[in-house]
C-alpha positions in Angstrom: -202.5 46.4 55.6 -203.9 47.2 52.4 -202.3 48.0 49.5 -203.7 51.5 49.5 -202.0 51.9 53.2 -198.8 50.0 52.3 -198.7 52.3 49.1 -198.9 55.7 51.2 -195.7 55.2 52.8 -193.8 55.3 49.3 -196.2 57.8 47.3 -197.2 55.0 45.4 -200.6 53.8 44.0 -202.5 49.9 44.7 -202.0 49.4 40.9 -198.1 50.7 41.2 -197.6 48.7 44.2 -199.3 45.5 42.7 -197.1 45.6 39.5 -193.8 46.2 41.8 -194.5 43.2 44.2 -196.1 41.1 41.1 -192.4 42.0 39.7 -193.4 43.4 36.9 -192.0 46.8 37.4 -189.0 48.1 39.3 -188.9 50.2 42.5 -186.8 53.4 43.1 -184.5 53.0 46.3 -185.8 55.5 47.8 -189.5 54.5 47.5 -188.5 50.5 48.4 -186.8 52.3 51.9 -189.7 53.9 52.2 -191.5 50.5 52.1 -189.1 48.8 54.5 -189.4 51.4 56.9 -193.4 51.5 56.6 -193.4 47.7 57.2 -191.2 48.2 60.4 -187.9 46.4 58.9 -185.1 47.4 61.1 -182.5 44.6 59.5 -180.2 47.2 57.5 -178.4 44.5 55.8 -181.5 43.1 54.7 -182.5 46.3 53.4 -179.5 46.7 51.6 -179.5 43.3 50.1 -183.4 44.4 48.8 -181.9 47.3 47.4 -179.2 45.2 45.4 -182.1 42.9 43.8 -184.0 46.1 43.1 -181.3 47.6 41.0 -180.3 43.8 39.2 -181.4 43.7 35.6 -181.5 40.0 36.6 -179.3 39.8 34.0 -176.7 37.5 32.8 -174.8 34.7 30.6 -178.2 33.1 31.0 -179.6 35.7 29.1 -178.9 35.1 26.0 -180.7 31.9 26.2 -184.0 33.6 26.2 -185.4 32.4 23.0 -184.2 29.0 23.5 -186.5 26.4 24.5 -185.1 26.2 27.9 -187.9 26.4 30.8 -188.2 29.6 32.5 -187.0 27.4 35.6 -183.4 26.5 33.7 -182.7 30.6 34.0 -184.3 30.8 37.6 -182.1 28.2 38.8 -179.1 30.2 36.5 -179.4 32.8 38.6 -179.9 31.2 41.7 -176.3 29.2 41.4 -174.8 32.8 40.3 -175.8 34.9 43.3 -175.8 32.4 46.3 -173.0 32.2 48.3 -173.7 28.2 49.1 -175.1 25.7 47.6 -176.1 22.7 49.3 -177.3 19.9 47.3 -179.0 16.4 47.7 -179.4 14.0 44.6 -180.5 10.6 44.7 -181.1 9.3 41.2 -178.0 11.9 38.8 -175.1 13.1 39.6 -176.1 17.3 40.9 -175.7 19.3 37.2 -172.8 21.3 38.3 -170.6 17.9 38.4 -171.6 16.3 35.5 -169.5 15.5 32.6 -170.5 16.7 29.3 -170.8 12.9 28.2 -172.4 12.3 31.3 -174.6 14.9 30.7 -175.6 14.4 27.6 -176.3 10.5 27.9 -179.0 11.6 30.1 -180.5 13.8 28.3 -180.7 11.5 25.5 -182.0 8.4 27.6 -184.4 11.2 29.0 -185.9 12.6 25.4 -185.1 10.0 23.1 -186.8 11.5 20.5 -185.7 15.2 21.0 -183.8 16.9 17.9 -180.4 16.9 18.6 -179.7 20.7 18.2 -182.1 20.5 21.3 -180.3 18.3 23.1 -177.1 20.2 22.6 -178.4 23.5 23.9 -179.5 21.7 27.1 -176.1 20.2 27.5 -174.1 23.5 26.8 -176.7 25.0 28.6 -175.8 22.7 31.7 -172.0 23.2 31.2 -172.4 27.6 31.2 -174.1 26.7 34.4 -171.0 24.6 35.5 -168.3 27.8 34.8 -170.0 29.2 38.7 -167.8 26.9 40.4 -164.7 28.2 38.9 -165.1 31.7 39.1 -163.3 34.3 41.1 -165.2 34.2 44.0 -167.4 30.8 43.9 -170.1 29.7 46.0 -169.2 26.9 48.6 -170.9 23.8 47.0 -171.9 20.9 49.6 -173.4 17.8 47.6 -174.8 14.4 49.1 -175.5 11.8 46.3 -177.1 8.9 46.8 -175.2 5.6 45.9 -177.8 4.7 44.2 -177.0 7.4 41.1 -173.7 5.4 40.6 -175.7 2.1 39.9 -178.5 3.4 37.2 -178.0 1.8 33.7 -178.8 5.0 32.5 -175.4 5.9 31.3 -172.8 3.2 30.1 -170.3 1.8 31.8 -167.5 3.9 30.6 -169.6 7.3 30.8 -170.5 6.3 34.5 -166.2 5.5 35.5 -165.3 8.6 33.8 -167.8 10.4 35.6 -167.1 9.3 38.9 -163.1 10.0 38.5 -164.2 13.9 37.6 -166.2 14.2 41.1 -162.8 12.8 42.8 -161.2 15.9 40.9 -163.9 18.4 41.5 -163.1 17.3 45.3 -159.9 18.9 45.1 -161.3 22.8 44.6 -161.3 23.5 48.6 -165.2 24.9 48.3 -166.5 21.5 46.9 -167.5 19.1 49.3 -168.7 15.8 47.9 -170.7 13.1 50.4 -172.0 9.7 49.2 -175.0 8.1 51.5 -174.2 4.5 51.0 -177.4 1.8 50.9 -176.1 0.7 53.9 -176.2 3.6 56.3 -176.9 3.4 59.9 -179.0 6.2 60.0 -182.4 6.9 58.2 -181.6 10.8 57.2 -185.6 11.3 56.6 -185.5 13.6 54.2 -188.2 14.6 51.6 -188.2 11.8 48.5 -187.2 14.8 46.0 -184.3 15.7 44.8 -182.9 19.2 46.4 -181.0 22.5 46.6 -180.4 25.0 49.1 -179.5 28.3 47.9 -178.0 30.3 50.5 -177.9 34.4 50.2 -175.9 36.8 51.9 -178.8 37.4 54.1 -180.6 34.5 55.3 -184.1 35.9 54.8 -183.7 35.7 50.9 -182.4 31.8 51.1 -184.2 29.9 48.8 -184.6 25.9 48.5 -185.1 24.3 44.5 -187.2 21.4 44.7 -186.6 19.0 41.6 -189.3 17.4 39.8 -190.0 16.3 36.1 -193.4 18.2 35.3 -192.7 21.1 37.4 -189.7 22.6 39.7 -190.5 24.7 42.6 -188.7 27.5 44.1 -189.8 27.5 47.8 -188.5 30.4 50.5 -191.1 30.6 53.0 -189.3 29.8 56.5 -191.1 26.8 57.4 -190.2 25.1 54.3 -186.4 26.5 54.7 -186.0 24.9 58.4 -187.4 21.6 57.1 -185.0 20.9 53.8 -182.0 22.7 56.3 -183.1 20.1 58.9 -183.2 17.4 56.2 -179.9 18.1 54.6 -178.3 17.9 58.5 -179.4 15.3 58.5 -178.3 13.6 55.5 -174.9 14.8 55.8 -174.6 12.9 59.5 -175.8 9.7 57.5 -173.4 9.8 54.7 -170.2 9.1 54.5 -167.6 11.9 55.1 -166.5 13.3 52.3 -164.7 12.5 49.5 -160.7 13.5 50.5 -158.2 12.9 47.6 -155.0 13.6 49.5 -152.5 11.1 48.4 -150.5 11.3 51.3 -153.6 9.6 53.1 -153.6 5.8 53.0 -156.6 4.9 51.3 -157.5 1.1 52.7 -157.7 2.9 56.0 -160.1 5.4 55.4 -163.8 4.3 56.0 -165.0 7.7 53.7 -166.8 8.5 50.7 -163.5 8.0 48.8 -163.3 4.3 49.8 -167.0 3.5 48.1 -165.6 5.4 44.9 -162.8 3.2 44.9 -165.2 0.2 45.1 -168.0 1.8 42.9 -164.9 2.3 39.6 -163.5 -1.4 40.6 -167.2 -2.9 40.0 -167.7 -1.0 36.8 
C-alpha cells in the first residue's frame, strides 16, 4: 500500500509516516497499534515488543560515547548485546570481544592501527570492556561462542598475551550462560558456513532477531528472514563440527575428555 493508505489508519501524513519508519521521529502507541492493526498483525507479543522499541530512547552506557570516534556500528552493536536475550557468536581469526582480555584487546588494536594515537586506542579498548560488563549483569543474555582454532595460533598477540587469554575463556566457562566451542582444523565435518565472522542477536520475539556480520570497511546488520535461517542454519552447523564445549569441572578427569577443554590444554602447553 502506499504511504498515503498505510498513513490513514494512524491519522498520520506520507511525510509523518516516512520520518517515523526512516526513524527519524517517534510514534505514539496508540498510532503504531493503529499501524499494526492496519497491516493485519495479529502477533500481540510482537506488538508489544514494537511498542517497547517505540518508547526506548535507545539510550544507554553507550551513550556517552557519542562524540567519540567510535563508528556508529560500535553503539549499534552496544545495543544489540544489551537488549538480546542470546547471543550466538562465530569467530575465526579473534577471540569474540566480549571474552577478550584487556591486554588481549588492546594488542590488537595496536597490531591493527599502528599508527593510531594512543588516547584512541584506549577509548576503543575501554570501549570493548563497557561492552564486556553485559555478561555479568543481573539478568545476562545466554552467550554461545564457536572460535576457530585458528584465532589461538595468529602471531598477532604474544605469547604470553595469547596463554593468559586462553586461561580467561576457561574462566568465563564457568558463568552457566557462557558456552565456549572450539572447531579444531581437524574436524570431521565441513560446517559450511559464510567466510565472515558472525553474531546472532536473538530478541524476545523472533521477528526482531538480528544477525551482525563482521567486516573491516563496513559491518552489517542484517534481519531479513532469509538471511536469519541461513546464519541460524550455519551456526548449527558449526556447533555439530566443533568440539563440545569447554567444561572446567575438576571433578572430571581431563585425559579422558575428547572436548574443547582438552585442545586448550594442548593450545597453553604449545605456547
Amino acid at each position: 500500500m502506499s504511504a498515503a493508505e498505510a498513513g490513514a489508519f494512524a491519522d498520520l501524513g506520507s511525510p509523518h509516516l516516512g520520518h517515523i519508519e526512516a526513524g527519524r521521529t517517534a510514534i505514539p502507541e496508540v498510532k503504531l497499534r493503529a499501524l499494526l492493526a492496519g497491516y493485519g498483525c495479529q502477533d500481540e507479543s510482537f506488538a508489544d515488543a514494537l511498542v517497547a522499541m517505540s518508547e526506548s530512547k535507545g539510550k544507554g552506557w553507550w551513550s556517552g560515547y557519542r562524540k567519540s570516534p567510535l563508528p556508529q556500528s560500535a553503539h549499534d552493536l552496544a545495543e544489540l548485546e544489551a537488549t538480546s536475550v542470546a547471543h550466538r557468536s562465530f569467530q575465526w581469526m579473534y577471540v569474540p570481544g566480549l571474552l577478550q582480555t584487556p591486554e588481549y584487546a588492546r594488542a590488537l588494536m595496536v597490531g591493527g592501527e599502528p599508527e593510531a594515537d594512543l588516547s584512541l586506542l584506549d577509548t576503543y579498548v575501554e570501549f570493548r570492556l563497557k561492552r564486556q560488563e553485559v555478561l555479568a549483569g543481573e539478568s545476562p543474555p545466554t552467550f554461545h561462542a564457536v572460535i576457530h582454532e585458528a584465532a589461538f595460533h595468529m602471531q598477532f598477540v604474544e605469547n604470553g598475551v595469547m596463554r593468559r587469554q586462553i586461561e580467561h575463556l576457561v574462566e568465563m566457562a564457568r558463568l552457566p550462560h557462557v558456552h565456549i566451542q572450539l572447531l579444531p582444523f581437524k574436524a570431521a565435518l565441513s560446517p559450511a558456513t559464510p567466510a565472515a565472522a558472525f553474531i546472532l542477536f536473538e530478541a524476545e520475539v523472533p521477528e526482531l532477531n538480528t544477525i551482525y556480520v563482521e567486516h573491516p570497511v563496513s559491518s552489517a546488520f542484517l534481519a531479513d528472514q532469509a538471511h536469519l535461517a541461513q546464519y541460524g542454519t550455519a551456526f548449527e552447523r558449526l556447533t555439530t563440527a566443533a568440539l563440545p564445549p569447554i567444561d572446567p569441572d575438576p571433578e572430571r578427569e581431563s585425559y579422558l575428555r575428547s572436548d574443547s577443554l582438552r585442545l586448550v590444554h594442548h593450545l597453553l602447553y604449545t605456547l
